[in-house]
C-alpha positions in Angstrom: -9.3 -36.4 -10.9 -6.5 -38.5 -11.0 -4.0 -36.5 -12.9 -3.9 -33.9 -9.6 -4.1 -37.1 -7.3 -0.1 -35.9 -6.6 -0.4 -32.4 -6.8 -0.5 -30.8 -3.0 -3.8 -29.0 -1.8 -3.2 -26.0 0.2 -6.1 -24.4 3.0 -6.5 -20.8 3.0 -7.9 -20.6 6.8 -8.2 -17.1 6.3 -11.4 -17.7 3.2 -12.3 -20.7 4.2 -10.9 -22.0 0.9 -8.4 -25.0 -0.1 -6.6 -25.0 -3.6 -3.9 -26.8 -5.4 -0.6 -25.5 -5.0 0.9 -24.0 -8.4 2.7 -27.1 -10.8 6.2 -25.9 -11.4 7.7 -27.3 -14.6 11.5 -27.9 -15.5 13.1 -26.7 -19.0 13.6 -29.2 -21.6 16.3 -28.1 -23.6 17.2 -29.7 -26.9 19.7 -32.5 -26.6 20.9 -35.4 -29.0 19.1 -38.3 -28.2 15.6 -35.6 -29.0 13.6 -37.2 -31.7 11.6 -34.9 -34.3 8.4 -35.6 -35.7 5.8 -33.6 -38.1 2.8 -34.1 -36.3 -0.7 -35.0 -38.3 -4.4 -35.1 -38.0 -5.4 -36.9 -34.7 -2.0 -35.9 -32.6 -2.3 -34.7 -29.3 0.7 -34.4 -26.5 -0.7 -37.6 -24.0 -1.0 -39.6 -27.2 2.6 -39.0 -28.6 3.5 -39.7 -24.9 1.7 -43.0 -24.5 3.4 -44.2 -28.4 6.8 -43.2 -27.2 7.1 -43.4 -23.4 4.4 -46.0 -22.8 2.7 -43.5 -20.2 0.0 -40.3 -21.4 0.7 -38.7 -18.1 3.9 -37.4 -19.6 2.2 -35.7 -21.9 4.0 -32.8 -20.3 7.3 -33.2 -21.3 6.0 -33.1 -24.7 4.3 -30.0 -24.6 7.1 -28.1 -21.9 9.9 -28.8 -24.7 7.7 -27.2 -27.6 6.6 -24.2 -24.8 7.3 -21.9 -27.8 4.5 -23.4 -30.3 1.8 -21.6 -31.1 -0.6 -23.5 -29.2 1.4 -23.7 -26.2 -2.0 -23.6 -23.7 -3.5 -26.5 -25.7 -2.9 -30.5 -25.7 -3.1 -30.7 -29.5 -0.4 -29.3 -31.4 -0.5 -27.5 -34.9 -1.2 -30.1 -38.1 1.9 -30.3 -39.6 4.3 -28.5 -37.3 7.6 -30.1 -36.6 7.8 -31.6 -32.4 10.3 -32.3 -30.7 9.7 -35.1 -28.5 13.0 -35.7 -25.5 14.4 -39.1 -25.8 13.6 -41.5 -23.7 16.6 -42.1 -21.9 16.0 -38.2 -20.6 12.8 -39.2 -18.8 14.0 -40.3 -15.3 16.2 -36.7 -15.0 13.3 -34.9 -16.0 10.6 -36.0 -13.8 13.6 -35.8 -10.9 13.8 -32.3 -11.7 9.9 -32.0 -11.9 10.0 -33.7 -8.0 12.3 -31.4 -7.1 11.2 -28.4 -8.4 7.4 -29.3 -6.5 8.6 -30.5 -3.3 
């Protein structure tokens, strides 16, 4: 699949077995230029992404800086629940941090 097209495989030589390398994600942690939205039937994280960042792969960012919603495991948030979605301008730190958290 695409979405692990940049993700690393490692070989286990010893089982004969390759596997993708674990993902490690920054913290997002509230700042001022965070915008906060009730979400509604039909939201999901790659959607929000797409309407606000112009890319669903970032659908990520989204979900890390709501890690403590109830649905933290899935890409569709609660109906109704209040997001909070990182301003835009915090995008380029965060995925620096992202590369150099996975290098």
């Amino acid at each position: 699949m695409a979405r692990y097209s940049s993700i690393p495989i490692t070989r286990y030589t010893e089982a004969q077995k390759q596997g993708y390398v674990t993902v490690k994600y920054p913290d997002i942690f509230p700042e001022l230029s965070d915008i906060y939205v009730y979400t509604t039937r039909g939201d999901r994280y790659d959607t929000l992404a797409l309407a606000y960042y112009s890319d669903p792969s970032l659908w990520w960012i989204i979900a890390r800086a709501n890690a403590n919603s109830t649905t933290p495991d899935s890409l569709i948030p609660d109906v109704g629940t209040q997001i909070r979605i990182p301003g835009v301008s915090r995008i380029s730190s965060i995925l620096g941090e992202y590369e150099t958290l996975n290098r």
